[in-house]
Backbone as a chain_set.jsonl record, in Angstrom:
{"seq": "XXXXXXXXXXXXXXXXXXXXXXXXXXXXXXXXXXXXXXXXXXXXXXXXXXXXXXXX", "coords": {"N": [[-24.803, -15.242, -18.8], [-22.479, -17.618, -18.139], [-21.432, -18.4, -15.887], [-21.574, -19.254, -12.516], [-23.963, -17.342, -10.555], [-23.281, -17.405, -7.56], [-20.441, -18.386, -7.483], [-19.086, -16.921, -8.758], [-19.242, -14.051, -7.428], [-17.467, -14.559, -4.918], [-15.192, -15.031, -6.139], [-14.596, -12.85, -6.806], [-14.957, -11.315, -4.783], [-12.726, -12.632, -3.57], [-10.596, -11.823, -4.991], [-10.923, -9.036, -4.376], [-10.135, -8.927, -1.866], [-7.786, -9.57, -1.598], [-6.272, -7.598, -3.123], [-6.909, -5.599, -1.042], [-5.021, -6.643, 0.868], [-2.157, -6.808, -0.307], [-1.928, -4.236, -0.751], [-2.41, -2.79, 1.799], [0.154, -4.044, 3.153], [2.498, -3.251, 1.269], [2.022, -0.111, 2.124], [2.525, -0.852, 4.486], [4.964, -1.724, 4.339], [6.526, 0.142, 3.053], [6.395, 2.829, 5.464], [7.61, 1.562, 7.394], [10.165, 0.8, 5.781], [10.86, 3.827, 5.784], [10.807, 4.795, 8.011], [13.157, 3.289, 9.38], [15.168, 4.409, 8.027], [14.817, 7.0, 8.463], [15.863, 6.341, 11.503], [18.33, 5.764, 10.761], [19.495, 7.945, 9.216], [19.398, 10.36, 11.545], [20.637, 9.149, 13.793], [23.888, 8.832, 14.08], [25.356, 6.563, 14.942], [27.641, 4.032, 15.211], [26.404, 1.402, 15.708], [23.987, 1.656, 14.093], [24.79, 2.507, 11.625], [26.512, 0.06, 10.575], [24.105, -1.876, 11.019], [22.522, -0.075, 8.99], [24.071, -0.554, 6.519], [24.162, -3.84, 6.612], [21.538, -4.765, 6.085], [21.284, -3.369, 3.514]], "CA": [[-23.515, -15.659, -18.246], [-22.131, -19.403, -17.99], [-20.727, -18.914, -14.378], [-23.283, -19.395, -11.53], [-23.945, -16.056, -9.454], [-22.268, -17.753, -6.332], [-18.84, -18.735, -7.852], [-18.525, -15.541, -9.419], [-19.275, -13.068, -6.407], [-16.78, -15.293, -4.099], [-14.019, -15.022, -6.885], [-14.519, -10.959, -6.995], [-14.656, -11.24, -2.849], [-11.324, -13.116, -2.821], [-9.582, -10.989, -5.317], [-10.81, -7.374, -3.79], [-9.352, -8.975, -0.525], [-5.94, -9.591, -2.012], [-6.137, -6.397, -3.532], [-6.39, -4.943, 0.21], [-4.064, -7.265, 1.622], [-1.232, -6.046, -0.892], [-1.798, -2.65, -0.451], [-1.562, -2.615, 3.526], [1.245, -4.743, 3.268], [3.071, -2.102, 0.511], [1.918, 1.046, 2.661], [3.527, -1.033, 5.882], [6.879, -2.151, 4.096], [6.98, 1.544, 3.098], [6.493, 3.74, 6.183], [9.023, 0.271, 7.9], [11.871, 1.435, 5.561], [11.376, 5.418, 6.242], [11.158, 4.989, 9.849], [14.783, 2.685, 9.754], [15.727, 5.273, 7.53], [15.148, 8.016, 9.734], [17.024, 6.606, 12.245], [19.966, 5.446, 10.242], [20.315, 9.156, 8.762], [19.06, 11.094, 12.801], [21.712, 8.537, 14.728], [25.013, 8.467, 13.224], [26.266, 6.071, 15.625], [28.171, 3.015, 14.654], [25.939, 0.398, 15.374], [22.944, 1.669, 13.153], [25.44, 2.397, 10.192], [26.329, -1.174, 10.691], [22.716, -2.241, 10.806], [22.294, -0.342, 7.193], [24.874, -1.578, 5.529], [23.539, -5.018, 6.828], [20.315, -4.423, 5.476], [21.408, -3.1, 2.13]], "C": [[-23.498, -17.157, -17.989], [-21.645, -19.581, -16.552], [-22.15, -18.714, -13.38], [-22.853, -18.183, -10.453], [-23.156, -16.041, -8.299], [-21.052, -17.25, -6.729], [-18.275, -17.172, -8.061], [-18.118, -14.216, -8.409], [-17.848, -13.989, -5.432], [-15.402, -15.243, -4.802], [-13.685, -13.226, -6.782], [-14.138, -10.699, -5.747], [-13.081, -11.594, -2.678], [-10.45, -11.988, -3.694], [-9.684, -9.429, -4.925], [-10.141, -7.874, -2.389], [-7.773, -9.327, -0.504], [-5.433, -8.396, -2.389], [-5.616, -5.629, -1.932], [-5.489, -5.534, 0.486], [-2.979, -6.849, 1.226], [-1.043, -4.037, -0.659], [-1.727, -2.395, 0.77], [-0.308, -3.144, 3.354], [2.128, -3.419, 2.631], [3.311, -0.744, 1.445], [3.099, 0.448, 4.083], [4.965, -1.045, 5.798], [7.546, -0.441, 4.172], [6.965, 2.478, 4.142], [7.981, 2.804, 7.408], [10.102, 0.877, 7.309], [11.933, 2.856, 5.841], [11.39, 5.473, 7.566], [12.883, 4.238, 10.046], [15.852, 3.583, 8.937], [16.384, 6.531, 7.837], [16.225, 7.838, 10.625], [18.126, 6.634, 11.707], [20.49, 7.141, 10.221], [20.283, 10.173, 10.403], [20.426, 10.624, 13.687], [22.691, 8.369, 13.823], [25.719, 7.194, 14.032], [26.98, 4.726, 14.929], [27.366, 1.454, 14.295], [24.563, 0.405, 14.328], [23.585, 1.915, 11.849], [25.902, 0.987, 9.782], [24.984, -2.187, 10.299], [22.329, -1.548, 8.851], [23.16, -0.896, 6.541], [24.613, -3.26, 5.005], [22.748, -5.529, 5.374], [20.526, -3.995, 3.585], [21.536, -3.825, 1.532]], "O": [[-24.505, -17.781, -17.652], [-21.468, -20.695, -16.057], [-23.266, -18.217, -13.538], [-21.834, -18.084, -9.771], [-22.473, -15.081, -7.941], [-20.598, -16.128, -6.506], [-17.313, -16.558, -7.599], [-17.091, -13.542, -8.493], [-16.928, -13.272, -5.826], [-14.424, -15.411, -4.073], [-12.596, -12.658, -6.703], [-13.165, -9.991, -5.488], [-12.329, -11.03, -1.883], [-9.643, -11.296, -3.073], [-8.739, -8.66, -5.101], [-9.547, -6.973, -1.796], [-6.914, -9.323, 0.377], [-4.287, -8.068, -2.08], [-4.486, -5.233, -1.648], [-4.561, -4.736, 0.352], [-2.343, -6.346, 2.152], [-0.228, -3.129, -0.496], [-0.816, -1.606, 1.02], [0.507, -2.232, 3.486], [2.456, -2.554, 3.444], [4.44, -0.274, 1.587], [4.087, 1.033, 4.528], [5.848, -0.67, 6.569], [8.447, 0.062, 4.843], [7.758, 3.352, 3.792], [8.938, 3.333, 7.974], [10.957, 1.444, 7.989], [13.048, 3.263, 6.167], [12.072, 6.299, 8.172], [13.68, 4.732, 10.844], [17.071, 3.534, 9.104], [17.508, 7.017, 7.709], [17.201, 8.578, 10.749], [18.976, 7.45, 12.061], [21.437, 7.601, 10.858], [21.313, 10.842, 10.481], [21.175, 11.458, 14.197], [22.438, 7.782, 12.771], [26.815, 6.885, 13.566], [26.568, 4.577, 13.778], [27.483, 0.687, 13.339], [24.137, -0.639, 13.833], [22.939, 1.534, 10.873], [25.686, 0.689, 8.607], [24.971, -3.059, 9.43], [22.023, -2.212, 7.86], [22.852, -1.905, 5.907], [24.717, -3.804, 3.906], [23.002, -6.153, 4.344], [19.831, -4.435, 2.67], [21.646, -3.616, 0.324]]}, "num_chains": 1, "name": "protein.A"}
C-alpha cells in the first residue's frame, strides 16, 4: 500500500463516524415527524392544524 497506516485508519475513523452521525440524525428526524404527526392527527384542534399546514 502507498498510504501510511496512520492516515488511512484516521480516514476509516472519520468516515465510520459520519456514517453514525447520519444515521442518529435520520432515526431522530424520523421518530420528530411521527411524534408531530401523532399529535396533528390525536388533537384536531385549530392551532395544531395550523401548525401542519405551516410545516408542510
Amino acid at each position: 500500500m502507498c498510504w501510511p497506516h496512520q492516515i488511512f485508519s484516521i480516514k476509516n475513523l472519520s468516515i465510520f463516524f459520519l456514517n453514525v452521525f447520519i444515521s442518529i440524525s435520520l432515526i431522530l428526524l424520523g421518530n420528530l415527524l411521527k411524534s408531530l404527526r401523532d399529535i396533528t392527527v390525536g388533537d384536531k384542534s385549530d392551532s395544531f392544524n395550523l401548525f401542519a399546514s405551516i410545516c408542510s
